[in-house]
C-alpha positions, 0 to 999 in steps of 0.5 A: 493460515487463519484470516478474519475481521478484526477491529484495529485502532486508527487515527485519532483513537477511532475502532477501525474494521481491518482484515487480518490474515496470519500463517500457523505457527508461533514466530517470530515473523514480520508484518505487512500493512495493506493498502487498499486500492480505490475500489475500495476493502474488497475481495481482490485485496483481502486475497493480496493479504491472504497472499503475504500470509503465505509467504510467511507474514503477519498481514492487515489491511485497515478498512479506510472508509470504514467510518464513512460506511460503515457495513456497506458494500465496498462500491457503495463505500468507495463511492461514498468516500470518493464523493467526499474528496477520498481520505485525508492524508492525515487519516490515512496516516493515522489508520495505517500507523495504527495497523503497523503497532496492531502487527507489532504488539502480536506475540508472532512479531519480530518487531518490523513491518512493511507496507504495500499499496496499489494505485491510490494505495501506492501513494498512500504507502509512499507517504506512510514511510515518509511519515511513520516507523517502517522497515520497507515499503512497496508503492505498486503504481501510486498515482500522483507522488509525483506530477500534479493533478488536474483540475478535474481529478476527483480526489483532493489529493497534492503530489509528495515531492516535498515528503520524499526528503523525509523518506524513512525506509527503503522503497520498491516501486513498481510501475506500467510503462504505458500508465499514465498516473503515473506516467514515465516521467513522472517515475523518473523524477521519484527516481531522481529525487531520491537519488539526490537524496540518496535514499534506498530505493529501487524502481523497476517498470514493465513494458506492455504493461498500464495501470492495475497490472496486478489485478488479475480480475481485470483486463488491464493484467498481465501476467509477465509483469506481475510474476515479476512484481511479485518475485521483487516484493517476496525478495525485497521482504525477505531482506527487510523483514527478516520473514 
């Protein structure tokens, strides 16, 4: 595989730093959109997009507080976009809508695209698919689809129960059931909402598992949960992206 920085263009026409990681040879294959976590564009994540390419996939992940520091070190960046309230919705949007046309315009392209995102990142990809043109989507622990935060929590952030409705493509969600953000019940009322609704969706939740499961640089990793989270992203692409 090749991987490199790249610029994309995001929202509102604005040049945004992303990470690109891409299998040998010509396609045509499909794309993966990376969401970061909060931590930030940082090594952990540009090993997940590394992974998607692997597994056979076109795969980017847009820098999103690029524009708030631009160059400094991922902590730096997240804690300077998380003192300003994290990244609007909008923007978010925008930047991510922008990464999937940047998968689709290249000449391996087979025309679909998926995203993924964890914590912040997995509401931030629920709300991509909500919005945009996307063939699959993957919501690893996303804090806040459902439930409200408190008054204390540091992001301006509102839930997407009002979104959900408008959900465009399939959805896989993967959570901890020892998590609080989001907590069991608040999974099954996604789980609710989108059965009245009668959306494509599976949910799956992990015992002895809390939030960030996935990140093996921390200790809140495990193993059994995460090989499992992983065989269910490989399959549920495999039948959505056609890779």
């Amino acid at each position: 595989m090749t991987a490199r920085t790249v610029r994309i263009t995001g929202h509102d026409g604005d040049e945004v730093e992303a990470y690109l990681a891409s299998p040998e040879g010509d396609g045509p294959r499909g794309g993966v959109v990376v969401i970061h976590h909060l931590p930030g564009f940082d090594r952990p994540t540009k090993e997940i997009v590394r992974r998607f390419a692997e597994l056979g996939y076109d795969a980017v992940c847009p820098n999103l507080y690029w524009r708030e520091a631009p160059g400094a070190a991922p902590d730096d960046a997240a804690a300077t976009a998380r003192a300003q309230g994290g990244i609007p919705d909008e923007r978010l949007v925008g930047d991510v809508g922008g990464a999937a046309a940047y998968l689709r315009g290249r000449p391996t392209s087979n025309g679909k695209v998926g995203v993924i995102g964890y914590c912040s990142g997995g509401r931030q990809s629920v709300l991509a698919a909500c919005t945009l043109d996307l063939d699959a989507a993957v919501d690893c622990y996303g804090a806040f689809v459902t439930g409200t935060p408190g008054p204390d929590f540091p992001l301006q952030v509102t839930n997407l129960v009002d979104q959900l409705p408008n959900l465009r493509c399939p959805l896989l969600g993967l959570f901890g059931k020892d998590d609080k953000y989001p907590s069991p019940a608040q999974v099954a009322e996604l789980e609710q909402i989108l059965t009245e609704h009668g959306k494509d969706f599976e949910l799956h939740s992990y015992d002895d598992a809390s939030h960030a499961f996935f990140s093996v640089d921390r200790p809140s990793y495990r193993v059994a949960a995460a090989n499992d989270g992983w065989q269910r992203i490989t399959d549920f692409y495999a039948n959505h992206l056609g890779s």
